[in-house]
C-alpha positions in Angstrom: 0.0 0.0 0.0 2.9 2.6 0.7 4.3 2.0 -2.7 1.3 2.5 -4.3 0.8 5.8 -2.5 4.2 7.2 -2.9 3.8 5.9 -6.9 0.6 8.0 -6.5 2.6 11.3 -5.5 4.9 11.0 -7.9 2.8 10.5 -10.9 1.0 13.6 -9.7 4.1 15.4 -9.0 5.2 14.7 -13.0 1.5 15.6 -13.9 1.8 18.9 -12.6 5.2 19.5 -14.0 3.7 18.8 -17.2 0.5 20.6 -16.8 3.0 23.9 -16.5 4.7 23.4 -19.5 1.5 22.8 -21.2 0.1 26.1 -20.0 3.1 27.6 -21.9 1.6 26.1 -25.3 -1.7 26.9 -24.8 -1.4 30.5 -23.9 0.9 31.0 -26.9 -2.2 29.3 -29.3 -4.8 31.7 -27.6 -2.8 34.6 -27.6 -2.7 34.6 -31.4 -5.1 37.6 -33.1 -8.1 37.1 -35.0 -7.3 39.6 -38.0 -11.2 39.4 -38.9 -11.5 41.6 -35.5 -8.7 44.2 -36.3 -9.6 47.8 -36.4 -8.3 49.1 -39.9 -7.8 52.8 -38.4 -5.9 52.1 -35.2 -2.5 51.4 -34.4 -0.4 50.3 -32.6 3.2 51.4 -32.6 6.6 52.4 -30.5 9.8 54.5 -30.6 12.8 53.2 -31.6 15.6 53.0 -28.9 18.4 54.9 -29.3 21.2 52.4 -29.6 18.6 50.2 -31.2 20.5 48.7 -34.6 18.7 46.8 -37.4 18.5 43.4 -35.1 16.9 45.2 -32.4 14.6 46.7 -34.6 13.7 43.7 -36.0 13.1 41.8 -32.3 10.8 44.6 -32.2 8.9 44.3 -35.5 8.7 40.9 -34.5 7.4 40.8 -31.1 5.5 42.9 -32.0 3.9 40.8 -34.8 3.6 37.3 -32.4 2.4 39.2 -29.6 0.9 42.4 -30.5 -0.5 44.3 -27.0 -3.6 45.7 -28.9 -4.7 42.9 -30.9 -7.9 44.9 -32.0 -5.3 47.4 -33.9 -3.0 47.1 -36.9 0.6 47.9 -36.5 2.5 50.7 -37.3 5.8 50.4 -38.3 8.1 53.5 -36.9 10.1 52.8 -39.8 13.9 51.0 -39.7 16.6 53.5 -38.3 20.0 53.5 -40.1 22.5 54.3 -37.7 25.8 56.4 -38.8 27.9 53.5 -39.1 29.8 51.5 -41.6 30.3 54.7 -44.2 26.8 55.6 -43.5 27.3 59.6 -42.7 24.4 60.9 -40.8 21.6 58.3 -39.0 18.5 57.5 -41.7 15.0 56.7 -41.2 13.6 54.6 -44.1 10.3 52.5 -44.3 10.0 48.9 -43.3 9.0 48.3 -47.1 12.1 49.2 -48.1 13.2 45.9 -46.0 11.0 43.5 -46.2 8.2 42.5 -48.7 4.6 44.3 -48.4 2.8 41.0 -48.7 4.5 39.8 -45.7 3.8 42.7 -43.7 0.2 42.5 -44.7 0.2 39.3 -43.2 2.1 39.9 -40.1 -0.9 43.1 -39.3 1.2 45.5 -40.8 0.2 48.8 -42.5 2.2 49.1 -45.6 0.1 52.3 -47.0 2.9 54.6 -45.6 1.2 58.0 -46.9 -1.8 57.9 -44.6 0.4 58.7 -41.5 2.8 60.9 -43.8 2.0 64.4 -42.2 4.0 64.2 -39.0 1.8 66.9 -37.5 -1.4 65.1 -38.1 0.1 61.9 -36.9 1.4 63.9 -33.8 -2.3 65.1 -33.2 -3.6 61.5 -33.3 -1.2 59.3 -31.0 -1.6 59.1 -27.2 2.3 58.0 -25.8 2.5 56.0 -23.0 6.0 55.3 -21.0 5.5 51.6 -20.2 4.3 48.2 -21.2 1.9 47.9 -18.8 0.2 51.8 -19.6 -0.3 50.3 -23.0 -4.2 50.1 -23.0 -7.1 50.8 -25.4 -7.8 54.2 -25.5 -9.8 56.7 -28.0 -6.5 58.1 -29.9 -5.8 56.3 -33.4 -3.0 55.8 -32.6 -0.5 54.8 -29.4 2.8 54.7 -28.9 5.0 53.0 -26.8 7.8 55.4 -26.1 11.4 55.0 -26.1 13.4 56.5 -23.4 12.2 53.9 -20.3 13.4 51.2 -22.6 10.3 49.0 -21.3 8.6 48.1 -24.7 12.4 46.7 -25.8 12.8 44.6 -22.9 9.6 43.4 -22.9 10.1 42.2 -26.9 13.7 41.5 -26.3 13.1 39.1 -23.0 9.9 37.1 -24.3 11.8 36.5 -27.9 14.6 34.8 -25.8 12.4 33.1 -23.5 10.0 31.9 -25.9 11.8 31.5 -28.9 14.8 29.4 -27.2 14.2 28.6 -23.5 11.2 27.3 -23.4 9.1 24.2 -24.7 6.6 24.5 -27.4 6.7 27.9 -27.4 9.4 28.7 -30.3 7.1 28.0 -33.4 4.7 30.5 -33.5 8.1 32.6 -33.4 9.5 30.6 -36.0 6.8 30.8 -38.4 5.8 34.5 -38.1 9.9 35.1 -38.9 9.8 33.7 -41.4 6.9 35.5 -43.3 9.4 38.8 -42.7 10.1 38.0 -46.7 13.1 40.6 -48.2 11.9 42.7 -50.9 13.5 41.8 -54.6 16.5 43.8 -54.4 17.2 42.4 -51.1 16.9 39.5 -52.3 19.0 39.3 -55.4 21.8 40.5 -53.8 21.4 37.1 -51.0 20.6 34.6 -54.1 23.9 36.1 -55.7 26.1 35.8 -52.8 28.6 31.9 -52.9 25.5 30.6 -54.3 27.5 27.5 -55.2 28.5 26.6 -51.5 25.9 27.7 -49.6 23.2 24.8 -49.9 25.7 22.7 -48.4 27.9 24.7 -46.2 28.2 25.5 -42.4 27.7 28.9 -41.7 29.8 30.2 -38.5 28.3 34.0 -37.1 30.9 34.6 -34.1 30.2 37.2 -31.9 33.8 38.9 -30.6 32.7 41.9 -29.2 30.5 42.2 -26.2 27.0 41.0 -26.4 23.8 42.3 -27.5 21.7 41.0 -24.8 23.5 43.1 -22.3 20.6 44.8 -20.2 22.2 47.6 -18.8 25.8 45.3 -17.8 29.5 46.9 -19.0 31.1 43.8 -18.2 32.4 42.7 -21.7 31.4 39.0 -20.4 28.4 39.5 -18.7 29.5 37.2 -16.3 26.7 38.4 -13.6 24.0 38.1 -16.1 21.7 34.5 -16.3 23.5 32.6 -13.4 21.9 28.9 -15.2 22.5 30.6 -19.3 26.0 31.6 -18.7 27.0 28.5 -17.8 25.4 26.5 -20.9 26.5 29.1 -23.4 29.9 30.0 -23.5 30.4 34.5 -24.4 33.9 35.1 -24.2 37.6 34.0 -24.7 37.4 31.7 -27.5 40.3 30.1 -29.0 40.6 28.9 -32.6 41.2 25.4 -31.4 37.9 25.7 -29.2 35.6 27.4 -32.4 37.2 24.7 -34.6 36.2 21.9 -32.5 32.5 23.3 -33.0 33.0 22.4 -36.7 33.9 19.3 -36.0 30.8 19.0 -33.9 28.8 19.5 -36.5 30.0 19.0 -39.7 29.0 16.1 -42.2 32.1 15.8 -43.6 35.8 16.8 -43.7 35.8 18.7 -47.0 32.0 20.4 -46.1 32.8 24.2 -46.5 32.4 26.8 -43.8 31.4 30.4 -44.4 32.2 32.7 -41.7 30.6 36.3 -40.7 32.3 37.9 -37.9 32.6 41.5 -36.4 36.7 41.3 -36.2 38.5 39.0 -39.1 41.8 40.1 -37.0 40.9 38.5 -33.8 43.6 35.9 -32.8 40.8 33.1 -32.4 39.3 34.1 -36.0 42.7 33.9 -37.5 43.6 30.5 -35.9 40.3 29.4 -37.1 40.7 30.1 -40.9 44.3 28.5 -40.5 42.5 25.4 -39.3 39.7 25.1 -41.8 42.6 26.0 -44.7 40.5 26.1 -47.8 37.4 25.0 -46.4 37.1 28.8 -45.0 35.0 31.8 -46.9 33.7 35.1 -45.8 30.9 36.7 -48.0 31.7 39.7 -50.1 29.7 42.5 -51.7 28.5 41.1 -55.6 28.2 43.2 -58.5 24.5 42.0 -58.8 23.8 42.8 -55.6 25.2 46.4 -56.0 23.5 47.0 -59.1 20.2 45.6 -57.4 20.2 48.2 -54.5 21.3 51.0 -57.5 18.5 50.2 -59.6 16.4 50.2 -56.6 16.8 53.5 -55.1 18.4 57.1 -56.0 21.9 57.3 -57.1 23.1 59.3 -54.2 21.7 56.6 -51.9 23.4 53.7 -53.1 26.5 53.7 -50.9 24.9 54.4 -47.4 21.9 51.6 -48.5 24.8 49.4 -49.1 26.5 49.3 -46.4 23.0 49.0 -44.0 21.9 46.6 -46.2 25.0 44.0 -46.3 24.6 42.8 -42.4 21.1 42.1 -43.4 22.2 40.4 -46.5 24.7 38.4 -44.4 22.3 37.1 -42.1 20.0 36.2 -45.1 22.0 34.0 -46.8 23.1 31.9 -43.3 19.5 31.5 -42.8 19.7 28.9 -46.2 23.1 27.0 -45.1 23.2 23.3 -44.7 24.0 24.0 -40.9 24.5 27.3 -39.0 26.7 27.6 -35.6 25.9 31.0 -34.0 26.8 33.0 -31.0 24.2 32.8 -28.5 23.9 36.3 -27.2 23.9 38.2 -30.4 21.1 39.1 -31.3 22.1 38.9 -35.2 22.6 34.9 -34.5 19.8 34.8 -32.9 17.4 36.0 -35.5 19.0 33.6 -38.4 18.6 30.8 -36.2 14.8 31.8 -35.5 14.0 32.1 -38.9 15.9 28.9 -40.7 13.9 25.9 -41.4 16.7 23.0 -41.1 16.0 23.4 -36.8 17.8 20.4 -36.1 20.9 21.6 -37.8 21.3 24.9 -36.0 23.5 25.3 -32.9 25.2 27.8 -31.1 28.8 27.8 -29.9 29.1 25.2 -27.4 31.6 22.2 -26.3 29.6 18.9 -26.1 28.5 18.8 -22.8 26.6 21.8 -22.9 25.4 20.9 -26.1 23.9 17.3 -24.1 22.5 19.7 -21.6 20.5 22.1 -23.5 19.6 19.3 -26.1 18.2 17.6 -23.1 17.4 20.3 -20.8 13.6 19.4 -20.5 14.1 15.8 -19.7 16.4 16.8 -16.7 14.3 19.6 -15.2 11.5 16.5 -15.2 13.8 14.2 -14.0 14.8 16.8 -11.2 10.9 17.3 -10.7 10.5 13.4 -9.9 13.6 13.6 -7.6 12.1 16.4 -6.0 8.9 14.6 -5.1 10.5 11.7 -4.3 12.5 13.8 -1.9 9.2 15.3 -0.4 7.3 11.7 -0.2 10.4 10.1 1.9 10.5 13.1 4.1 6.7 13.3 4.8 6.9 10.2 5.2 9.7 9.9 7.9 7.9 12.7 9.7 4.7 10.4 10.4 
């Protein structure tokens, strides 16, 4: 009779643990908008933040489009923000359409007919602006705003896109699917069908991250060594060697000769160099095309053409590691991040790990249960003892 009562417990115990999870799933299904019950004259939009680059941007668009906090209302893109860097001389603001496809957007609850909010007085006139996530409420105006400078709209996106599109179970594939409708518009996409289009069906594409994180969240340290005490652990950030990045390859690839197409913010770094020595020819980098360049020219105004180039080639980049064979990436960039949430080979994208971590993420579910069941074990015996 005991061991059918402490059975009893524990079966409930795993029940529970499972009825969580589930809750995860099923609040993601019903949190998904009816677009027969969207207003066509309200919005919803926000500022963009300061030191907010493309990626950023883009967490926003997206988060925006999986969970939009006024699902009665369309969504207002503030348009894409092109910082002044890489030769770009002054910071630009262009439209989302000039990004990514209108049919997409459409899809997504985007407005795409720009010219109705084009009057920045009227659109002033018309948009309540509230500081924080949780002051974002229906209201009269046409349009609301979330603003900037409290950064609580960004860490709202930026914190559920990790959570939910990495951490946690059966949450990622409504984030999968809706980035993947963010379709580049032609030009965009000529200049990513023209770039190694021989190599990169079956390649490994490498992003490494040697500069300090994205997903910093106010921290200086250049390691973020305080920041996720469980995370940290599981995903390495810092201090690579070549050996170590090379060992990654090995990881994954499928063969010895498969090539390897590397992005990185510093060629230079000691670890990148070692790298490409290893690899020997198996090692690329992706360089601006002559289609590509005459796509963006063709595209826009001749003065434009060298700032759109050099905001558009990041985007590019990312673009075409989203249709490798496999992709290793650097978990907290955000620019790794976003090619792994959008590439539909799942089971051959990884981040920078050695093999152990890679076991316990891979498995990470089936330990926290088997944890769970220790735990209730651990509470039967001691409830027990204490009769």
């Amino acid at each position: 009779m005991y061991l059918v009562n402490r059975r009893r417990k524990i079966y409930l115990v795993l029940a529970a643990a499972f009825f969580i999870f589930q809750t995860f799933y099923l609040r993601s299904i019903l949190s998904t908008r009816s677009a027969s019950k969207v207003h066509n004259l309200k919005y919803f939009t926000w500022e963009t933040p300061d030191f907010a680059y493309f990626n950023n941007q883009f967490i926003l668009h997206l988060a925006s489009a999986v969970h939009n906090p006024l699902p009665s209302r369309k969504l207002l893109s503030p348009g894409i923000t092109c910082p002044a860097i890489r030769g770009v001389q002054e910071a630009k603001v262009i439209p989302v359409t000039d990004v990514f496809d209108e049919h997409g957007l459409q899809s997504l609850g985007y407005e795409t007919d720009l010219q109705r909010w084009s009057d920045p007085a009227a659109k002033a006139a018309s948009t309540e602006r509230v500081d924080y996530y949780t002051d974002i409420v229906e209201g009269p105006s046409q349009i609301i705003e979330a603003r900037a400078p409290t950064e609580s709209y960004w860490q709202w996106s930026a914190i559920r896109f990790v959570l939910e599109g990495f951490v946690l179970p059966w949450t990622p594939n409504q984030w999968r699917s809706t980035a993947r409708r963010f379709q580049l518009t032609r030009p965009l996409q000529q200049c990513v069908d023209s770039v190694l289009p021989d190599l990169v069906p079956h390649a490994i594409a490498m992003h490494l991250r040697m500069w300090p994180s994205d997903l910093s969240f106010g921290q200086n340290d250049a390691c973020y060594h305080g920041q996720v005490p469980v995370l940290k652990h599981i995903f390495s950030k810092c201090d690579w060697t070549g050996s170590y990045l090379y060992n990654n390859v090995l990881r994954v690839q499928k063969s010895e000769t498969q090539p390897v197409i590397i992005a990185t913010d510093n060629r230079d770094h000691p670890a990148i160099v070692d790298l490409v020595r290893r690899l020997g020819p198996r090692a690329h980098f992706m360089e601006m095309t002559e289609t590509c360049t005459t796509a963006i020219r063709d595209a826009h105004p001749s003065n434009e053409t060298q700032w759109r180039i050099a905001t558009y080639w990041p985007i590019v980049e990312a673009a075409v590691m989203v249709r490798t064979e496999s992709f290793i990436g650097s978990f907290w960039s955000t620019f790794s991040q976003l090619i792994a949430i959008r590439r539909h080979r799942v089971h051959r994208t990884f981040f920078v790990q050695n093999r152990l971590q890679e076991f316990v993420w891979g498995n990470r579910w089936i330990i926290v249960l088997a944890l769970v069941g220790a735990l209730g074990l651990s509470v039967v015996r001691t409830s027990r003892r204490f009769r």
